[in-house]
C-alpha positions, 0 to 999 in steps of 0.5 A, spaced: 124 158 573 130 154 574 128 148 573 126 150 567 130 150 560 133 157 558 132 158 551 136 165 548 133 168 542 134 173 537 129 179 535 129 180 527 123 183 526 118 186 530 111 190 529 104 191 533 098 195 531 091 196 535 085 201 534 080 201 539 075 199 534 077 198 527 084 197 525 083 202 518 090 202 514 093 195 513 094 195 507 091 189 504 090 190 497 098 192 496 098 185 500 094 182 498 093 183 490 088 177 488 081 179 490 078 173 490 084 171 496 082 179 499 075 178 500 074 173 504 079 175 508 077 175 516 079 180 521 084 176 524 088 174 517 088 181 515 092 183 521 096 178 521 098 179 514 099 186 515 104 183 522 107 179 517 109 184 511 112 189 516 117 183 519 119 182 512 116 175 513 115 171 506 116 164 508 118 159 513 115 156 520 110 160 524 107 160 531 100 163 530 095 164 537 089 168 539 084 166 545 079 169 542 080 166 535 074 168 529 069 171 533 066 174 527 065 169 523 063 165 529 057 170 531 055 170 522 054 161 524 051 162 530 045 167 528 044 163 521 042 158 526 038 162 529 034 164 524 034 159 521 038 161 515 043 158 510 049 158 513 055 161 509 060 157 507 066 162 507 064 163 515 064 155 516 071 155 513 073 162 516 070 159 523 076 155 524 083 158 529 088 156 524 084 161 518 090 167 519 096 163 518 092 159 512 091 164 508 098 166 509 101 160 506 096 161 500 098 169 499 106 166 499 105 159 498 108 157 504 108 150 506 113 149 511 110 148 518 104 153 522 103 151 529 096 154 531 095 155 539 089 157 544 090 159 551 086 163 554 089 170 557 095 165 557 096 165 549 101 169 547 106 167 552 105 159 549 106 162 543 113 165 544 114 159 549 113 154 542 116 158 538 123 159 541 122 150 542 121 151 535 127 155 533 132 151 538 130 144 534 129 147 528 135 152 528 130 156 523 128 163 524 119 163 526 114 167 525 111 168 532 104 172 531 097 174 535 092 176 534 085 178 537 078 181 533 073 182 539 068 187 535 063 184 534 054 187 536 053 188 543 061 187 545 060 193 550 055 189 554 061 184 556 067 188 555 068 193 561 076 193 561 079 192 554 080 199 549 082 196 544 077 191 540 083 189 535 090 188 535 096 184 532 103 183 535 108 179 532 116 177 533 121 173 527 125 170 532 132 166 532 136 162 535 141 166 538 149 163 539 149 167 546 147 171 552 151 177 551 145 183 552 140 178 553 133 180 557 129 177 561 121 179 557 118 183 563 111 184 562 110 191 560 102 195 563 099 198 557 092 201 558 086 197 554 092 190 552 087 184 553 091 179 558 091 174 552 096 179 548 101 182 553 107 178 553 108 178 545 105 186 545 111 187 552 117 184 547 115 188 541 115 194 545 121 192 548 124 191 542 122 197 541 126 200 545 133 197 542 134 191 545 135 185 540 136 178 544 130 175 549 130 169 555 124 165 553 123 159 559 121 152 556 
């Protein structure tokens, strides 16, 4: 770490939610007015949306991450091609890693930059490191959001130490003008928290608990 360039962020905002299946109260439709927007909607978009709104985010640059991406939308293709069915069209143009944040910047018609990152069990750690790069070149405040949805059929047979099959996290983070009562992030244990998750869902959790300024290593 000491080679590496120390960026000191502020927390704005912050919000997590996770359900064990099914997250049941995100509050799409006061969300999300336009039907036509609401019903195509994945999983992943509806979270983080909901992560969004509790930030009081309605515009600017966003670091969007998921390991997993759209699994739902994924499997709908895959058994269409199985079964030789018509594949949709909403699950193709759902099918994508950037489907979330997309549909965020056509609810606020936000057309600043969305930054989309995959890294495996890495992911939301990449994802805070690409937001405070963000916000020291840009000196805006970001959108850091991610997001996993692993209920899909038979998720049972492959999942042994997940407890929670969705969950969203999310920071609005900004560039601080100093150190003072800054923390380093330290990883917080949650039981049923996918690795891919624990680093934003530990700064939330210490945002929480009353600290506003993080150290994020470039």
């Amino acid at each position: 770490m000491q080679n590496r360039k120390k960026v000191v962020l502020n927390i704005v905002a912050s919000s997590k939610i996770a359900a064990p299946i099914k997250i049941e109260d995100l509050q799409e439709k006061r969300i999300v007015p336009k039907m036509m927007i609401r019903r195509r909607l994945t999983r992943n978009a509806k979270i983080m949306l909901y992560i969004a709104d509790q930030c009081e985010f309605k515009g600017g640059k966003i670091v969007y991450g998921s390991a997993f991406g759209e699994l739902q939308a994924t499997v709908g293709i895959t058994d269409a091609i199985v079964n030789a069915t018509q594949i949709s069209p909403t699950l193709f143009q759902n099918s994508v890693y950037n489907s979330a944040p997309s549909y965020f910047s056509l609810l606020y018609g936000d057309r600043d930059e969305i930054i989309t990152l995959s890294s495996g069990m890495q992911t939301s750690r990449d994802v805070l490191r690409s937001s405070a790069l963000q916000a020291l070149v840009s000196g805006e405040e970001i959108l850091c959001v991610a997001t996993e949805c692993l209920d899909i059929p038979h998720i049972d047979e492959v999942n042994s130490c997940q407890s929670y099959l969705e969950m969203g996290a999310g920071v609005v983070l900004s560039l601080a003008e100093d150190s003072l009562d800054a923390q380093e992030i330290a990883l917080i244990e949650e039981d049923g928290i996918i690795d891919s998750m624990k680093d934003l869902w530990s700064v939330v959790t210490m945002a929480e608990k009353g600290i506003k300024k993080v150290f994020v290593y470039l």
